[in-house]
N, CA, C and O atoms as CSV, one atom per row, in Angstrom:
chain,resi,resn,atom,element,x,y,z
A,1,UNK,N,N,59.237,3.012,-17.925
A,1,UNK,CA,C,59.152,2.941,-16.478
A,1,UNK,C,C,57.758,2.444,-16.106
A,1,UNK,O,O,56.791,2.833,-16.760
A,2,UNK,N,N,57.597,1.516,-14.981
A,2,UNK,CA,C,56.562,0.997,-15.122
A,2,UNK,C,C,55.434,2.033,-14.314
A,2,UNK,O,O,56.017,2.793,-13.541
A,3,UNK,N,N,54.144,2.184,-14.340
A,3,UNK,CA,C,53.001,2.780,-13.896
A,3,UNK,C,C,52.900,2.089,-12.245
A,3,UNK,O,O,52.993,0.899,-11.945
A,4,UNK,N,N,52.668,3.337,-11.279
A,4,UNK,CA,C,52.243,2.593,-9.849
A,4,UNK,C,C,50.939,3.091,-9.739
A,4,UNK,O,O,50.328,4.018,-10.271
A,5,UNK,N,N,50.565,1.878,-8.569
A,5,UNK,CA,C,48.933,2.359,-8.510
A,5,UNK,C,C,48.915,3.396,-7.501
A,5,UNK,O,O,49.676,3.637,-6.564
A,6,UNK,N,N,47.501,4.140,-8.067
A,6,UNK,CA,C,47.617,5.582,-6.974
A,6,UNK,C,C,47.106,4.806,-5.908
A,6,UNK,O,O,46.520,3.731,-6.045
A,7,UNK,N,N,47.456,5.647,-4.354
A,7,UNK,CA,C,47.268,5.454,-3.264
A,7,UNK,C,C,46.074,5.454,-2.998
A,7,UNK,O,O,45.429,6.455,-3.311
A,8,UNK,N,N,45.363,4.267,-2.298
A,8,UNK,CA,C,43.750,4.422,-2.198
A,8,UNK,C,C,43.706,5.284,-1.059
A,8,UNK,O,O,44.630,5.097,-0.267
A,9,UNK,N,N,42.507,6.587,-0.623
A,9,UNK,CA,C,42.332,7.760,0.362
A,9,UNK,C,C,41.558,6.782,1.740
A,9,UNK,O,O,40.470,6.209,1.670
A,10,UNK,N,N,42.234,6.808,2.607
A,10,UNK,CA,C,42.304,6.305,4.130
A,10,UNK,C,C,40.479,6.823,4.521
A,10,UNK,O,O,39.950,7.930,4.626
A,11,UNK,N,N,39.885,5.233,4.662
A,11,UNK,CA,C,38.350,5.517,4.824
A,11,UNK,C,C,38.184,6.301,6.074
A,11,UNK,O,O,38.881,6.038,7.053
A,12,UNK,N,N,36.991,7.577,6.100
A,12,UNK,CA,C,36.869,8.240,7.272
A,12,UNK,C,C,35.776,7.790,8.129
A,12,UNK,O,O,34.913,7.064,7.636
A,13,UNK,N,N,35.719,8.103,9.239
A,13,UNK,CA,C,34.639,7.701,10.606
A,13,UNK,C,C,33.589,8.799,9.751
A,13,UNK,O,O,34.025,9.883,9.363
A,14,UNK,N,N,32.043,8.340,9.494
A,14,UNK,CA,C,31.469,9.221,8.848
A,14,UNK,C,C,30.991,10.331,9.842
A,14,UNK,O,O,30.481,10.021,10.918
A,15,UNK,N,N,31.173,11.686,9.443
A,15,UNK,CA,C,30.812,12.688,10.438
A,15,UNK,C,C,31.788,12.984,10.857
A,15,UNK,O,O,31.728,13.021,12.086
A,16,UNK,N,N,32.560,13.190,10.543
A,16,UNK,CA,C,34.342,13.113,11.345
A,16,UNK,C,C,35.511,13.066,10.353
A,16,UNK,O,O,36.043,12.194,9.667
A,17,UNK,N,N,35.698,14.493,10.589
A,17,UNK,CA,C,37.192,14.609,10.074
A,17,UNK,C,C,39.107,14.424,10.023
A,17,UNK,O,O,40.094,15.154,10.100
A,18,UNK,N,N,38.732,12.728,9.815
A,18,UNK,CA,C,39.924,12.492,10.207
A,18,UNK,C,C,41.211,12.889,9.691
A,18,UNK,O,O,42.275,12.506,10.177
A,19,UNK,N,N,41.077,13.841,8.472
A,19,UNK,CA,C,42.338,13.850,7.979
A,19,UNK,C,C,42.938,15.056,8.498
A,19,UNK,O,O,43.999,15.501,8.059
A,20,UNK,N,N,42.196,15.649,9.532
A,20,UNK,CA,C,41.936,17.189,10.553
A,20,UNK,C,C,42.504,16.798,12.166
A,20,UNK,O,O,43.400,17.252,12.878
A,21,UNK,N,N,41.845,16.099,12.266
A,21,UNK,CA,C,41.541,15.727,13.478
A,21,UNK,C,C,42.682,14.450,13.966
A,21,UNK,O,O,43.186,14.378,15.087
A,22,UNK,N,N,42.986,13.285,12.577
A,22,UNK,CA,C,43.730,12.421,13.859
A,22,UNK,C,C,43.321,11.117,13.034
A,22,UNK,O,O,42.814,11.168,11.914
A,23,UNK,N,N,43.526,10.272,13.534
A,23,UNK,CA,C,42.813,8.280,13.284
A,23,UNK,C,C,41.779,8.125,14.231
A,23,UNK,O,O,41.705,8.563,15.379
A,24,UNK,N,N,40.860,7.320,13.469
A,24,UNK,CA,C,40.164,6.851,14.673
A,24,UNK,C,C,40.008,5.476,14.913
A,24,UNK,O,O,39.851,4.688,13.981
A,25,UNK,N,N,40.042,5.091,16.210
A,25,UNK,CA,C,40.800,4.012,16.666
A,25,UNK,C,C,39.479,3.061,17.907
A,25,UNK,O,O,38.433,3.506,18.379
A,26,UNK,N,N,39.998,1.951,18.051
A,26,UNK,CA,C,39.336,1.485,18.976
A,26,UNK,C,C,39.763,1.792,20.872
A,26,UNK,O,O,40.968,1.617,21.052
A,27,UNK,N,N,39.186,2.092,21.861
A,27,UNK,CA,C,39.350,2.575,22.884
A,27,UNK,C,C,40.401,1.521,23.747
A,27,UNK,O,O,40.777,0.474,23.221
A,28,UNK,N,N,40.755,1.844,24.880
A,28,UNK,CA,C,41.066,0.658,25.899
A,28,UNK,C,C,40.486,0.356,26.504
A,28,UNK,O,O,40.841,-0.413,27.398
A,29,UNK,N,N,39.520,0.693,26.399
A,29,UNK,CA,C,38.268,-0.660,27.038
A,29,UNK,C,C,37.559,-1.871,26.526
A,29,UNK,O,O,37.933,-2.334,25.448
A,30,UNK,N,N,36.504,-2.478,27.225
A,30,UNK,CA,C,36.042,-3.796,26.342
A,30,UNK,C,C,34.772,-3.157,25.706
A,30,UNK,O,O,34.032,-3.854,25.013
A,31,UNK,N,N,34.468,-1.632,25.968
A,31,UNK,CA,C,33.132,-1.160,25.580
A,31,UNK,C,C,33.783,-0.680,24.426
A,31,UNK,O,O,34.897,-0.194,24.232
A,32,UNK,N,N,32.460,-1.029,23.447
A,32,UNK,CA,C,32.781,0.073,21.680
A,32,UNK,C,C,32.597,1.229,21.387
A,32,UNK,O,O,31.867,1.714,20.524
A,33,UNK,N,N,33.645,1.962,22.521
A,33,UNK,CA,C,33.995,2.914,22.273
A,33,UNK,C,C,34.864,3.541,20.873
A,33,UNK,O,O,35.425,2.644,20.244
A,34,UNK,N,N,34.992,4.495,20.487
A,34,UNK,CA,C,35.931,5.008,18.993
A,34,UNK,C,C,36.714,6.424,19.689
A,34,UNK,O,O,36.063,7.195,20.393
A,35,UNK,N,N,37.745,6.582,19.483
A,35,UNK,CA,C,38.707,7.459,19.522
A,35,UNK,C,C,39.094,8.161,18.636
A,35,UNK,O,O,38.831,7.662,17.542
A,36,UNK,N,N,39.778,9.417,18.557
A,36,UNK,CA,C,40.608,10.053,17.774
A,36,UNK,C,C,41.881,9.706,18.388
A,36,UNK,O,O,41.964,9.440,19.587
A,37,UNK,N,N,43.070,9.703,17.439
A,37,UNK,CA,C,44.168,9.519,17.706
A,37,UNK,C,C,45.175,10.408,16.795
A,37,UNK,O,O,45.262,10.295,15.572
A,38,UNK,N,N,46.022,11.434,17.705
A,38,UNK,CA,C,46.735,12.597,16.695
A,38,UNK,C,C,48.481,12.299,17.377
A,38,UNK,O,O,48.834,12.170,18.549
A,39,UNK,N,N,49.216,12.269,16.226
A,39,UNK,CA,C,50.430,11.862,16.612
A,39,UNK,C,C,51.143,13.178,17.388
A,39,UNK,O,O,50.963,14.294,16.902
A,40,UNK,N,N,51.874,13.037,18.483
A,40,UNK,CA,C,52.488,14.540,18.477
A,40,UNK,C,C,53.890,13.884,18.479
A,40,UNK,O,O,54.330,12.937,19.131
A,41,UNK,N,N,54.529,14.796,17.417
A,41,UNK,CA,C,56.375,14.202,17.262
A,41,UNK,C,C,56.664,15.047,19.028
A,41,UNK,O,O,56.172,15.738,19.920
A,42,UNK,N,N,57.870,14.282,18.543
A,42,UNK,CA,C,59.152,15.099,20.029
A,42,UNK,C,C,59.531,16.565,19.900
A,42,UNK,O,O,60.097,17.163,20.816
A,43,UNK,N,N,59.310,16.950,19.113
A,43,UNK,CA,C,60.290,18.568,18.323
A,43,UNK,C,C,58.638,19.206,18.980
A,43,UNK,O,O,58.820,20.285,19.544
A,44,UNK,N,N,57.696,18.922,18.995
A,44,UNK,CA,C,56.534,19.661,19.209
A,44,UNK,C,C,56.032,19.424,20.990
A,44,UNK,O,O,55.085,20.029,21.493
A,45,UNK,N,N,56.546,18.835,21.426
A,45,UNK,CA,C,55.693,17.989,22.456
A,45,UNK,C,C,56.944,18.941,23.683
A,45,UNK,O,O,58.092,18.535,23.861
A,46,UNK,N,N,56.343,20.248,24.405
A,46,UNK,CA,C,56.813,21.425,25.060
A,46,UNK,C,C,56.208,21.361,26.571
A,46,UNK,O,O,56.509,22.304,27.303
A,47,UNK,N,N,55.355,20.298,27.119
A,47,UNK,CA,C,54.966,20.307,28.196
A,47,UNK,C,C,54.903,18.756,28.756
A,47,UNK,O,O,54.827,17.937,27.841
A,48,UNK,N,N,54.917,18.276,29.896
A,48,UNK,CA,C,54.872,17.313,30.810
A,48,UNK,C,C,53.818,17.256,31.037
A,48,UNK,O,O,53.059,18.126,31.466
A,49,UNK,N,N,53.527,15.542,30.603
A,49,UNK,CA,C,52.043,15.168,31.099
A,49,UNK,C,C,52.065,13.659,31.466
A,49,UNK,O,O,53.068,13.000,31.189
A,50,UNK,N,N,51.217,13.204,31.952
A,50,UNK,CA,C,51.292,12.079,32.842
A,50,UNK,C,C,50.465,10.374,32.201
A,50,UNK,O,O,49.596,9.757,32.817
A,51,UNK,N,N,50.847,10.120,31.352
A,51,UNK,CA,C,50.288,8.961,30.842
A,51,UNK,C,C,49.123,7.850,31.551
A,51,UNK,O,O,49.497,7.135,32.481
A,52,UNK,N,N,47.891,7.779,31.108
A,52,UNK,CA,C,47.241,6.860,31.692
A,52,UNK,C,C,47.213,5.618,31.706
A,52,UNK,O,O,46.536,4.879,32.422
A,53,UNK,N,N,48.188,5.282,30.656
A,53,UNK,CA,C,48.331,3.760,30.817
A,53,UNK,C,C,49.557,3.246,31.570
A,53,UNK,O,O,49.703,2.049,31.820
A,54,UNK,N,N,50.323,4.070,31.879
A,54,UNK,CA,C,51.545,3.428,32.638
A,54,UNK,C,C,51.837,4.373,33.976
A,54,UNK,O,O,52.638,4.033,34.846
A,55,UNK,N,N,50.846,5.972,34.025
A,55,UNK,CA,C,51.453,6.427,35.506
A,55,UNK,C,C,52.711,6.962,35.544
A,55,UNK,O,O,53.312,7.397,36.527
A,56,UNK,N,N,53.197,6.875,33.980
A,56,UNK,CA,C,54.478,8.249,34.401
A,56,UNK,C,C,54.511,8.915,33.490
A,56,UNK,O,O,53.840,8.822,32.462
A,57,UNK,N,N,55.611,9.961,33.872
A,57,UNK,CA,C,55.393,11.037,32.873
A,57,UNK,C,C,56.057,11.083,31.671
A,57,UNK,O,O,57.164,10.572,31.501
A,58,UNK,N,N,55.209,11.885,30.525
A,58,UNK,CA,C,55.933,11.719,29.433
A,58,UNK,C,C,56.796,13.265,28.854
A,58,UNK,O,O,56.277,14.157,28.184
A,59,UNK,N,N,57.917,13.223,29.247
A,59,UNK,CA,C,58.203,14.267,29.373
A,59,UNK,C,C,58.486,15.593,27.947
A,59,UNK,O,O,57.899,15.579,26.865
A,60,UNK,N,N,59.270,16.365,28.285
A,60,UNK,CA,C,58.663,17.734,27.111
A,60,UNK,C,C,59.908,16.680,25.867
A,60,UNK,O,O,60.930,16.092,26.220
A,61,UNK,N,N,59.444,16.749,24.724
A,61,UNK,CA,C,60.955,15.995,24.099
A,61,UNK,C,C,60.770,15.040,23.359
A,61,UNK,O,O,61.518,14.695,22.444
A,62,UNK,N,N,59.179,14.231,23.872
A,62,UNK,CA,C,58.970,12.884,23.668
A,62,UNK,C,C,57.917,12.639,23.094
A,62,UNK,O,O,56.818,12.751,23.638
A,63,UNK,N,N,58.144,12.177,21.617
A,63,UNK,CA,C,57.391,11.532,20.672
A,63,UNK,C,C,55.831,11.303,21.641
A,63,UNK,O,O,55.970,11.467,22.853
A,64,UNK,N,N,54.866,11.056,21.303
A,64,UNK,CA,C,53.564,10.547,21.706
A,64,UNK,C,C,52.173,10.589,20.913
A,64,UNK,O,O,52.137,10.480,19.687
A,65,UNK,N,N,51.157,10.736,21.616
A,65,UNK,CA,C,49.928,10.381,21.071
A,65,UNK,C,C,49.153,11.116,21.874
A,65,UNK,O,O,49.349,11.013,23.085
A,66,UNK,N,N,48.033,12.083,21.350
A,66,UNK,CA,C,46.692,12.469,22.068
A,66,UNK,C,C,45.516,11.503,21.535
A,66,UNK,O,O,45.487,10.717,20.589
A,67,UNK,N,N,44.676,11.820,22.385
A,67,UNK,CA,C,43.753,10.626,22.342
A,67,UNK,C,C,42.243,11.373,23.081
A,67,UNK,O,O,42.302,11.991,24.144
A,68,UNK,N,N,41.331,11.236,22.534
A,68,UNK,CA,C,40.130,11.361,22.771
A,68,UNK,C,C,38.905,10.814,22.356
A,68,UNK,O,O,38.906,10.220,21.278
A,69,UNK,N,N,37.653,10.912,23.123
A,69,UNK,CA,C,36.644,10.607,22.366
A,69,UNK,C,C,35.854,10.897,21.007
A,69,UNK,O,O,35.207,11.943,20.986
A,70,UNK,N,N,35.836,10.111,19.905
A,70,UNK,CA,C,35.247,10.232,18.860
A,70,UNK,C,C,34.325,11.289,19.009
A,70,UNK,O,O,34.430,12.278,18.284
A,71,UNK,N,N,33.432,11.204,19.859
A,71,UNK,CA,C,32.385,12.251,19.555
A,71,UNK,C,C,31.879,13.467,19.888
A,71,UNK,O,O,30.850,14.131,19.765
A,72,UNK,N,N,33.836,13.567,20.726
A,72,UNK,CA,C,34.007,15.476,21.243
A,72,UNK,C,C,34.849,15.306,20.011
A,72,UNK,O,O,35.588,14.350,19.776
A,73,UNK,N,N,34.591,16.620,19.072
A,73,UNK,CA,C,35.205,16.979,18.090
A,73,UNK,C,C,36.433,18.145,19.296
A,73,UNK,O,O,36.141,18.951,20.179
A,74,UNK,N,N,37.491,17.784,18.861
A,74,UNK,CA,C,38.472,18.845,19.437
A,74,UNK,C,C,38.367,18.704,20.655
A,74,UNK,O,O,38.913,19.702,21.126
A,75,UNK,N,N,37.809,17.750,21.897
A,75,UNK,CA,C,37.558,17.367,23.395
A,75,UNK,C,C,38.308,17.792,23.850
A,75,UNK,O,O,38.981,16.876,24.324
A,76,UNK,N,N,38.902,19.067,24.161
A,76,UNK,CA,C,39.993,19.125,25.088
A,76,UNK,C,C,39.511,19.141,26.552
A,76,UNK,O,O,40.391,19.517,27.326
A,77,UNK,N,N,38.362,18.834,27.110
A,77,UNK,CA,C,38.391,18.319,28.231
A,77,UNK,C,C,38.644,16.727,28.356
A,77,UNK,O,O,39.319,16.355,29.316
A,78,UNK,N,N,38.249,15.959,27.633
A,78,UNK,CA,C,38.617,14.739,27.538
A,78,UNK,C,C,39.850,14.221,26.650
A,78,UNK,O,O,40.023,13.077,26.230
A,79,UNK,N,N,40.699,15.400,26.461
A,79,UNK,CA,C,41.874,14.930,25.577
A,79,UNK,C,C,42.786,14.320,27.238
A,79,UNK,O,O,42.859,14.683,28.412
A,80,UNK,N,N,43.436,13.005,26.191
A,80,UNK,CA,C,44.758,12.277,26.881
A,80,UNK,C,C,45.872,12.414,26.583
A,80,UNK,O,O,45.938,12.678,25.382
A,81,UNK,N,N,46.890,12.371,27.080
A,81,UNK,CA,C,48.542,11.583,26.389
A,81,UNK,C,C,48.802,10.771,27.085
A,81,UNK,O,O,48.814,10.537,28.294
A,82,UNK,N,N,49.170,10.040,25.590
A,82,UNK,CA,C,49.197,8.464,26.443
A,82,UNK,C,C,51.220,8.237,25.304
A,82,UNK,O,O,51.319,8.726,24.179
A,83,UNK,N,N,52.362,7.513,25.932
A,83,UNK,CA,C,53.265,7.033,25.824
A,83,UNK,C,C,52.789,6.434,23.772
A,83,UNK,O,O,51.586,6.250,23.954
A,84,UNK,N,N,52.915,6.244,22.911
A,84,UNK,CA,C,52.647,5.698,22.127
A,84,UNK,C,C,52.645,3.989,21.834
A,84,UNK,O,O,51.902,3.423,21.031
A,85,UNK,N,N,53.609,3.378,22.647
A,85,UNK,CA,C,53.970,2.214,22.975
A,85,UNK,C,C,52.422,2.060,24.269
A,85,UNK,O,O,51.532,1.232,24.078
A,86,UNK,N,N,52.423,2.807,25.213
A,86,UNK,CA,C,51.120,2.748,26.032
A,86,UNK,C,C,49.972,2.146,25.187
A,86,UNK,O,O,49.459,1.035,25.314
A,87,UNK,N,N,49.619,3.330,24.106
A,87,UNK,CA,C,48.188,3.176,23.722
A,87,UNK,C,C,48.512,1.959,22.786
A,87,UNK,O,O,47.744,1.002,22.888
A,88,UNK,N,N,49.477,1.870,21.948
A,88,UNK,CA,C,49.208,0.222,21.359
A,88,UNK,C,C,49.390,-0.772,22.137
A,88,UNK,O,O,49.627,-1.879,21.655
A,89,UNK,N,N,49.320,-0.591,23.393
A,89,UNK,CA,C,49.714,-1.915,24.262
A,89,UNK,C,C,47.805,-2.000,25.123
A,89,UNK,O,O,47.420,-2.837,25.940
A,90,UNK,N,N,47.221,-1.140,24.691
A,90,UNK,CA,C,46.388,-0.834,25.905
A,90,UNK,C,C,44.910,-1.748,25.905
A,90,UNK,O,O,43.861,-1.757,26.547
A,91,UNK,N,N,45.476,-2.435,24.863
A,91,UNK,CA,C,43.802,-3.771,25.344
A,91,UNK,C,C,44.458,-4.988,26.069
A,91,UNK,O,O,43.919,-5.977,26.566
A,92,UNK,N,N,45.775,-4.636,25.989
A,92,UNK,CA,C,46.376,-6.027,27.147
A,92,UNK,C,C,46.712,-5.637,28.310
A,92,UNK,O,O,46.436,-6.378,29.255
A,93,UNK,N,N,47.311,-4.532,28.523
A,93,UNK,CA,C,47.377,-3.980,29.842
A,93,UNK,C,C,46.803,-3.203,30.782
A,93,UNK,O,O,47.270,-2.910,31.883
A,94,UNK,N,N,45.382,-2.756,30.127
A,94,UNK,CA,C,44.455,-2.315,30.912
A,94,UNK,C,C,44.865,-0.611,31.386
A,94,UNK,O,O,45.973,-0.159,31.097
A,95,UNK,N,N,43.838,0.222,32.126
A,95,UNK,CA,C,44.707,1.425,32.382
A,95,UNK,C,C,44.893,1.253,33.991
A,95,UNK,O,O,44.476,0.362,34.731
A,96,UNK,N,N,45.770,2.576,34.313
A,96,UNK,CA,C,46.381,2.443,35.413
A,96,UNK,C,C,45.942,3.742,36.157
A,96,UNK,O,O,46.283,4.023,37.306
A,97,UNK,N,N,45.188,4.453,35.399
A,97,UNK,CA,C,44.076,5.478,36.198
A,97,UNK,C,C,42.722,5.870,35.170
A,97,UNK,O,O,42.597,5.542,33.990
A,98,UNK,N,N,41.937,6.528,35.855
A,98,UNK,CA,C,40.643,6.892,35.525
A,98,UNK,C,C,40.874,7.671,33.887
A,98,UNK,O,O,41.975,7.540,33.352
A,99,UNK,N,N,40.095,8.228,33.387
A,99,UNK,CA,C,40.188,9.020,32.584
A,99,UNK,C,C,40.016,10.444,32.881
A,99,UNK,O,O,40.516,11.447,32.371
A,100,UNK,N,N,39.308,10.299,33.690
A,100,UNK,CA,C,39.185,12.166,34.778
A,100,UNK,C,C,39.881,12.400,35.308
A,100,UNK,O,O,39.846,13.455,35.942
């Protein structure tokens, strides 16, 4: 049987625990900003929240994404949910409210 190569370990943001915490990602803005990005499935996702890139809600049920700044470890004042289709769409479509 032939030999596979082992999986190379997913490089981390130094200072930052991504394999804890999430991906870290580039922002939706044009500034170089860095993000965390933590998947939340549908089976987990128990509350209604309001997406910043599209303005509606993503309701309890539904697959998504939290999202924060790189350099609040655990930011839950600056944590987002954003639609998952939202945040990979979000250097072309810009947001559709503030972050506050």
């Amino acid at each position: 049987m032939p030999r596979r190569k082992p999986k190379r370990p997913q490089q981390a943001e130094p200072g930052l625990r991504a394999d804890v915490w999430g991906r870290v990602e580039p922002g939706p803005s044009e500034i170089d900003e860095r993000y965390v990005v933590r998947t939340v499935p549908g089976a987990r996702a128990t509350k209604t929240y309001r997406c910043p890139g599209c303005d509606h809600e993503i309701r309890p049920g539904t697959a998504h994404v939290v999202v924060w700044p790189a350099d609040e470890i655990g930011g839950t004042e600056e944590r987002r949910h954003w639609h998952t289709g939202c945040w990979s769409g979000r250097r072309t479509r810009g947001l559709t409210r503030r972050w506050s």
